[in-house]
C-alpha positions, 0 to 999 in steps of 0.5 A, a space after each residue: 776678774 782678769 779683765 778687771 786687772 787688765 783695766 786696772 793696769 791701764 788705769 795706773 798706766 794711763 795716770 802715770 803718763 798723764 803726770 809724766 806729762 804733766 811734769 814735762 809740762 810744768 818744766 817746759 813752763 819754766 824753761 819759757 819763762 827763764 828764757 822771757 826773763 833773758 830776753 827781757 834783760 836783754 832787751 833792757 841791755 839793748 836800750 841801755 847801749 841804745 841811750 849810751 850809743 846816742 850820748 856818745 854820739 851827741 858828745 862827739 858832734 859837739 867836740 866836732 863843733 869845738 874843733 871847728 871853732 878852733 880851726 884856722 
């Protein structure tokens, strides 16, 4: 009998790591996914300031083109 609650002792031990795994596991899933989700809005951030680096860009040579045609 004594050896039957040793290994039911295991039992309830060895399910309550399992779910304390688990759980650890459920919260690591959602960690990643917050930080793919931050990465991709930074990434989106990134392109946005890539486009609008580039406008600026275009917008100045053509000021350049401007003062050019104006010089003496």
């Amino acid at each position: 009998m004594n050896s039957i609650n040793v290994i039911d002792k295991s039992k309830n031990l060895l399910n309550d790591s399992i779910n304390s795994i688990a759980s650890i596991s459920e919260a690591n899933t959602a960690a990643t996914e917050e930080v793919t989700t931050t990465i991709q809005t930074q990434a989106e951030s990134n392109n946005l300031m890539n486009a609008l680096a580039e406008g600026l860009n275009d917008k100045a040579n053509e000021l350049i083109k401007l003062i050019n045609k104006f010089r003496f």
